[in-house]
SEDREN-880643 format. One line per field, with one value per atom (N, C-alpha, C, CB): residue in three letters; residue number from 1; atom name; z, y, x. Coordinates in pm, 1 decimal. Each point is the difference from the previous one (the first is absolute). Glycine has a CB too. Layout:
BEGIN
aa <- c(ALA,...)
i <- c(NUM,...)
at <- c(CA,...)
zz <- c(Z,...)
yy <- c(Y,...)
xx <- c(X,...)
! end
This chain:
BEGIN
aa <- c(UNK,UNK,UNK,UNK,UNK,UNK,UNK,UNK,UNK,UNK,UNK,UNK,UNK,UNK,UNK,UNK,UNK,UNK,UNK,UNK,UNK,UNK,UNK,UNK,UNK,UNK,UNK,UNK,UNK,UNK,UNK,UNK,UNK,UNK,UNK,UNK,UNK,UNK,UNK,UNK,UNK,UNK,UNK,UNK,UNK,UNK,UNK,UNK,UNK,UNK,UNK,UNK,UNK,UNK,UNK,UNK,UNK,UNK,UNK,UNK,UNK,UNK,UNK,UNK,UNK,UNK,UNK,UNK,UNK,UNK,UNK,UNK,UNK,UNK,UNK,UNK,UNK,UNK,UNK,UNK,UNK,UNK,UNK,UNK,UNK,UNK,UNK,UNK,UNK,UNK,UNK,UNK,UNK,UNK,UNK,UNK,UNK,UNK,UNK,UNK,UNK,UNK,UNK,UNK,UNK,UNK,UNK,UNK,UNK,UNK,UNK,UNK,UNK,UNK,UNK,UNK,UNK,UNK,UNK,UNK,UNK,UNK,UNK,UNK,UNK,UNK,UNK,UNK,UNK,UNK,UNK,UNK,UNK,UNK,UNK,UNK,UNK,UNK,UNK,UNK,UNK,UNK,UNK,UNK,UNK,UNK,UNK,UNK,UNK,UNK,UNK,UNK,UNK,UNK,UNK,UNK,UNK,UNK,UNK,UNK,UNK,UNK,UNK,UNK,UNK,UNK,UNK,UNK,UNK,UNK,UNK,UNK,UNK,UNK,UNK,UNK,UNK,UNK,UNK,UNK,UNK,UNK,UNK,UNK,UNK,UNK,UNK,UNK,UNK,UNK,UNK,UNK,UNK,UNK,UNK,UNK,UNK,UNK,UNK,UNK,UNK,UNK,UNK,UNK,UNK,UNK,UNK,UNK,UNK,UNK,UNK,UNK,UNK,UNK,UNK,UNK,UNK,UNK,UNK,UNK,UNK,UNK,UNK,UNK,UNK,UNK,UNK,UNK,UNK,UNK,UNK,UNK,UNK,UNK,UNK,UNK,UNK,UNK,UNK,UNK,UNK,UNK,UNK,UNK,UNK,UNK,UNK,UNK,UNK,UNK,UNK,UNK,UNK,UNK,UNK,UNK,UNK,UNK,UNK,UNK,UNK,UNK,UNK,UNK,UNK,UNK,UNK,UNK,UNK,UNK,UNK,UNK,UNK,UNK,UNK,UNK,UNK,UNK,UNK,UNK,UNK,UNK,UNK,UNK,UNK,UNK,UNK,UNK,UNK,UNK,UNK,UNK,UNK,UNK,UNK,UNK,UNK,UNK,UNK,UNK,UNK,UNK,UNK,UNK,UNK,UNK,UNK,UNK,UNK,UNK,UNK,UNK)
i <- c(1,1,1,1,2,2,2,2,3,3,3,3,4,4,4,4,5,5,5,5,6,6,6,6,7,7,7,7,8,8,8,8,9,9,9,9,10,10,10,10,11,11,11,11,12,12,12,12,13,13,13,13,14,14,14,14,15,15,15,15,16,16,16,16,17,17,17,17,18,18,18,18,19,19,19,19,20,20,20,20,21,21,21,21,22,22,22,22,23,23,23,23,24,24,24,24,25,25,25,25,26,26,26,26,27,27,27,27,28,28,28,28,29,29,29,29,30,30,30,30,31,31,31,31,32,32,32,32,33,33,33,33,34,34,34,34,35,35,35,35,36,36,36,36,37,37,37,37,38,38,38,38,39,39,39,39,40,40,40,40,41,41,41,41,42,42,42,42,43,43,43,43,44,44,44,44,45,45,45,45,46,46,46,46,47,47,47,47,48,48,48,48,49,49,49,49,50,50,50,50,51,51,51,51,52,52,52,52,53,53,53,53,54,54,54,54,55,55,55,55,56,56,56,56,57,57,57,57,58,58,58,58,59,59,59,59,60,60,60,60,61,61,61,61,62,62,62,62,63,63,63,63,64,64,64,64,65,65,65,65,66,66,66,66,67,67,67,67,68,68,68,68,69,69,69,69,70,70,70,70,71,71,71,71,72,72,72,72,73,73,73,73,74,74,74,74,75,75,75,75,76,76,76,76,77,77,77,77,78,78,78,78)
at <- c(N,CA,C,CB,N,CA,C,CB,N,CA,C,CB,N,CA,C,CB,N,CA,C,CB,N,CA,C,CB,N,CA,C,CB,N,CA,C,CB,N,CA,C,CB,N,CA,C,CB,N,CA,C,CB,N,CA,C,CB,N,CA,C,CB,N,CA,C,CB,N,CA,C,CB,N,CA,C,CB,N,CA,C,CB,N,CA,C,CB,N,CA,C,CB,N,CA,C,CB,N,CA,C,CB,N,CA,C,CB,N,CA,C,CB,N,CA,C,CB,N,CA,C,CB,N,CA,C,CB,N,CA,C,CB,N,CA,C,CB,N,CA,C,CB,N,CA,C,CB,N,CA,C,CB,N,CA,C,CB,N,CA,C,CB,N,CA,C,CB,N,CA,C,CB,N,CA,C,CB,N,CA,C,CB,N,CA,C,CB,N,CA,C,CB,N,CA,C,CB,N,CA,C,CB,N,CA,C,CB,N,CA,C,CB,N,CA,C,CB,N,CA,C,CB,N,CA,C,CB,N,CA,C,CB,N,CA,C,CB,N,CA,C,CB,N,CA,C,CB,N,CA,C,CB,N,CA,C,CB,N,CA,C,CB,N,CA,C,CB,N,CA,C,CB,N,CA,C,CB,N,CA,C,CB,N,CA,C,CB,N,CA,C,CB,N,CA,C,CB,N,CA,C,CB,N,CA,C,CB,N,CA,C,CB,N,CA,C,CB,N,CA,C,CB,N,CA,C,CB,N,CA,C,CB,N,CA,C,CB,N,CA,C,CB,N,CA,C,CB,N,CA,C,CB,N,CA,C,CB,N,CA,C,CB,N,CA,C,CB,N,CA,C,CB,N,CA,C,CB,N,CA,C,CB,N,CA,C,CB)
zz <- c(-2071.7,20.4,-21.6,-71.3,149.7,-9.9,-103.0,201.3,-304.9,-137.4,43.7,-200.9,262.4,-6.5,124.3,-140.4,66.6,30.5,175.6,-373.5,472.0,115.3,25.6,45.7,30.6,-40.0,120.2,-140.9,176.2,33.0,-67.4,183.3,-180.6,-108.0,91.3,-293.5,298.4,90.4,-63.1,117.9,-71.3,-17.1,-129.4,229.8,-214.4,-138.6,-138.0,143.6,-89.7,-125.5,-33.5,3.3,92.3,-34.7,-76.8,225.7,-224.9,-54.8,-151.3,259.6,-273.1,-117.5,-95.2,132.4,-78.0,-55.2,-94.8,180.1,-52.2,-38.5,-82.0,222.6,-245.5,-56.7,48.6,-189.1,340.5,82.8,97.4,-47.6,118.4,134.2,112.3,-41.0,106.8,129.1,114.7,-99.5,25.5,95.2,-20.3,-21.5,-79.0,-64.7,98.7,-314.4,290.4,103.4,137.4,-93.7,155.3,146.8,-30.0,154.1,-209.6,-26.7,-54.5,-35.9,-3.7,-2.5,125.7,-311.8,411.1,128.1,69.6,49.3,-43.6,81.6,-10.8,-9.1,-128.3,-26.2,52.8,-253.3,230.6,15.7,-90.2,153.2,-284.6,-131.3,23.9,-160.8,168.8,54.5,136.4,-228.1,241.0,150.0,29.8,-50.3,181.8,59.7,41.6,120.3,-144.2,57.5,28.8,-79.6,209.8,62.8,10.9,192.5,-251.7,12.4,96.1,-300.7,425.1,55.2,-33.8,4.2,-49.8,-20.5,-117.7,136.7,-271.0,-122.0,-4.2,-67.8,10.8,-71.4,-139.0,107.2,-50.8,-137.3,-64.7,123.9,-242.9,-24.5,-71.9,-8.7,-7.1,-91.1,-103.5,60.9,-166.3,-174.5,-45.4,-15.7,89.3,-51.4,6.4,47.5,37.1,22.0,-85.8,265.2,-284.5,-106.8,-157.4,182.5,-197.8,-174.5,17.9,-47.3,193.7,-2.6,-40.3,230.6,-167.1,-86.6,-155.5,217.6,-239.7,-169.7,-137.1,143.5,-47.1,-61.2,-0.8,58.0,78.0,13.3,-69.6,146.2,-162.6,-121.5,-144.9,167.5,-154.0,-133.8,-97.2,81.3,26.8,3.1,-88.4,257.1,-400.8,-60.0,94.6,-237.6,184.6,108.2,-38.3,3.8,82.7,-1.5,-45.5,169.1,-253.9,-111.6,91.4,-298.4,288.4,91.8,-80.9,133.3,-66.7,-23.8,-37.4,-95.7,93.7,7.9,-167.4,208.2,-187.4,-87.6,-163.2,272.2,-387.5,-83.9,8.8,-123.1,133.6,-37.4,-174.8,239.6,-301.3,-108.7,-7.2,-153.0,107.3,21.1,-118.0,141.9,-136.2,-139.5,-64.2,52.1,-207.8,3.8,20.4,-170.5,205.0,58.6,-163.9,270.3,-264.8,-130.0,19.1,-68.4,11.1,83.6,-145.8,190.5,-140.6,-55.4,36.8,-1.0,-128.6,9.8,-84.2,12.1)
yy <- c(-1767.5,108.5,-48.1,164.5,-85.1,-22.7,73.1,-63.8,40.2,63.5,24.1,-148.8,53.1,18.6,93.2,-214.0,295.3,155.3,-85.6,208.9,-110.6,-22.3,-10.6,116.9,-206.8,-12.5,93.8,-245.8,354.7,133.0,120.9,-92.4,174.1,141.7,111.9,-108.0,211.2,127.7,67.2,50.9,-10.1,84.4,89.4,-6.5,20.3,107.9,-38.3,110.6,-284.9,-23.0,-100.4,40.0,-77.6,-77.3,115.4,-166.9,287.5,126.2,23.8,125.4,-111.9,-0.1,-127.7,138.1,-264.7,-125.4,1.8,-72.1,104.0,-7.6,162.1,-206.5,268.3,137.6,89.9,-111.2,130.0,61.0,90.9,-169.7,228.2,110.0,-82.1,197.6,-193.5,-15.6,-10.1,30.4,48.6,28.0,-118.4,249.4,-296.8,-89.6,-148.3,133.8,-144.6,-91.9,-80.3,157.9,7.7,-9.2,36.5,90.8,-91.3,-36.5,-142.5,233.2,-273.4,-151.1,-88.1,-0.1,88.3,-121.1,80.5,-92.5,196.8,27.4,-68.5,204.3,-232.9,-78.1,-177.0,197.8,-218.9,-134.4,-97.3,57.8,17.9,-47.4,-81.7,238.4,-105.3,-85.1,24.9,-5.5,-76.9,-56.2,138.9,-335.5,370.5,124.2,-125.8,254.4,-256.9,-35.0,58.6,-128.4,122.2,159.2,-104.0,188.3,-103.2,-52.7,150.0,-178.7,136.3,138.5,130.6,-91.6,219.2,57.3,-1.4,50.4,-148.8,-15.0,-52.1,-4.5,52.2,-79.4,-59.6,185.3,-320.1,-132.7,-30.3,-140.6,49.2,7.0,-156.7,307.1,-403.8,-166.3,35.0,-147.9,121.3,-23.3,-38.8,-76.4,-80.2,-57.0,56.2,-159.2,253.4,52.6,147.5,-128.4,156.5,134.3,-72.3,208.6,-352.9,-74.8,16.1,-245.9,149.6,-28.7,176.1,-252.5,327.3,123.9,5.1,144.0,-145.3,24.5,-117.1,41.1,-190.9,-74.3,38.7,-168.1,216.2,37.4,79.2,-52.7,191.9,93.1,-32.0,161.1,-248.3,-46.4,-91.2,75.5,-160.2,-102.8,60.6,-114.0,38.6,85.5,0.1,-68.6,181.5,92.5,-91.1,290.5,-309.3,-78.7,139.7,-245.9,175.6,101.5,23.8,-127.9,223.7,34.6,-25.0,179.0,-195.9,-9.6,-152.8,261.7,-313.9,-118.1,-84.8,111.9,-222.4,-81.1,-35.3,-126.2,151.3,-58.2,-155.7,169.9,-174.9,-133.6,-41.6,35.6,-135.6,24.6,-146.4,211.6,-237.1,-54.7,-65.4,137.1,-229.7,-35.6,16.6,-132.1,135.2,77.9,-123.9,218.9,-132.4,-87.6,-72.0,216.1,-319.8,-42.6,-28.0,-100.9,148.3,-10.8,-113.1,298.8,-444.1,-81.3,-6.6,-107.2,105.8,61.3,-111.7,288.6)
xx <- c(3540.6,-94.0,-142.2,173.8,-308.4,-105.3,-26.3,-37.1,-15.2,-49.6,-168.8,196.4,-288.1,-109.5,-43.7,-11.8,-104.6,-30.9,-115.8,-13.2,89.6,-68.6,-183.7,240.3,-314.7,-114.7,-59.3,13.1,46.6,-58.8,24.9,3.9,-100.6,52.2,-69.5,-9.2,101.9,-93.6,-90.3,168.4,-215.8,-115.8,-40.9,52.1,95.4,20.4,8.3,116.6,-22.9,7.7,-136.9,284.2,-338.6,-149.2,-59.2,-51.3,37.1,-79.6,63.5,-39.5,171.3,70.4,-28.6,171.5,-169.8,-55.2,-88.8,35.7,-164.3,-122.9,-50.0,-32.7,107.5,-34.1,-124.4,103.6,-79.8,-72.7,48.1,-106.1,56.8,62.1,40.8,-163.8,258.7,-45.4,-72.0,88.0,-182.0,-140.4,-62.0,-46.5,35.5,-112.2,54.7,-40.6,169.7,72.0,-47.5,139.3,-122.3,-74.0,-162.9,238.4,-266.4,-145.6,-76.2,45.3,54.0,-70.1,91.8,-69.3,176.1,13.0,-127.4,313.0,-315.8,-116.5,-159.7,149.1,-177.8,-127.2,56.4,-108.1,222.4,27.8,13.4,-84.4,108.1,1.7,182.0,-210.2,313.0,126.8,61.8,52.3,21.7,64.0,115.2,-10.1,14.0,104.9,101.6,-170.7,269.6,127.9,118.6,-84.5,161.2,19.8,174.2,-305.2,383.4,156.6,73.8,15.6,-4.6,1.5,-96.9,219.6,-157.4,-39.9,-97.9,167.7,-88.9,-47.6,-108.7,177.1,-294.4,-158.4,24.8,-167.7,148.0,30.9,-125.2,184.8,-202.9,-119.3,82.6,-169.6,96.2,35.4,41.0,-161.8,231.3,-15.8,-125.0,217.0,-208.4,-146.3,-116.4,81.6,-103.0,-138.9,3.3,-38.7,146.0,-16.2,9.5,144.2,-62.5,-56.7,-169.7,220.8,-258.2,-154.6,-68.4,8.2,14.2,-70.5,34.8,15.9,59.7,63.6,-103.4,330.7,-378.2,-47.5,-186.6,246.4,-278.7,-104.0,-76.1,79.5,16.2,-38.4,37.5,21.8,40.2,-17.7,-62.4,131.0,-234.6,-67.7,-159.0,154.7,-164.4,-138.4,-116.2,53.3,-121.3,-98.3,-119.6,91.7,-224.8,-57.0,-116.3,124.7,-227.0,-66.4,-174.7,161.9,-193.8,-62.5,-170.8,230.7,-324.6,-158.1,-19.0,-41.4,-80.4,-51.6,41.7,-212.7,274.0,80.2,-114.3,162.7,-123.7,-92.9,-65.8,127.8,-256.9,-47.5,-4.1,-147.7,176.4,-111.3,-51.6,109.9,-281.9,-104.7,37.2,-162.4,107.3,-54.0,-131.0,144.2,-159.7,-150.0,-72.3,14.2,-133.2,-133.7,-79.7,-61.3,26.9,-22.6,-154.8,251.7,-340.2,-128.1,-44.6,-68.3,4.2,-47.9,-188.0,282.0,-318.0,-160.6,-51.8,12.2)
! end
């Protein structure tokens, strides 16, 4: 027997995965974020490209406004 889990998942369960709607689904093939793959009737979506979301949002957030400098003090020789 094949034990390892197929590297397509439908729609539904890409949404159940990722703990989202369905909607949200076909809203990122519609932006082009992931790939439509059509098994007959069925809309497929990769494994790999629903991990690649899972790593994405989980990847630390990059911190927003202009980065600290610090100087060294000015030593004024008189």
């Amino acid at each position: 027997m094949n034990d390892s889990p197929s590297p397509w998942m439908t729609v539904s369960e890409a949404a159940a995965y990722l703990r989202c709607s369905v909607r949200e689904i076909h809203r990122r093939m519609g932006e082009g974020r992931l790939q439509r793959h059509y098994d007959g009737t069925r809309l497929l979506v990769l494994r790999e490209q629903i991990a690649a979301c899972v790593q994405v949002a989980s990847a630390p957030k990059r911190k927003r406004g202009r980065p600290i400098t610090r100087r060294e003090p000015e030593i004024l020789l008189s």
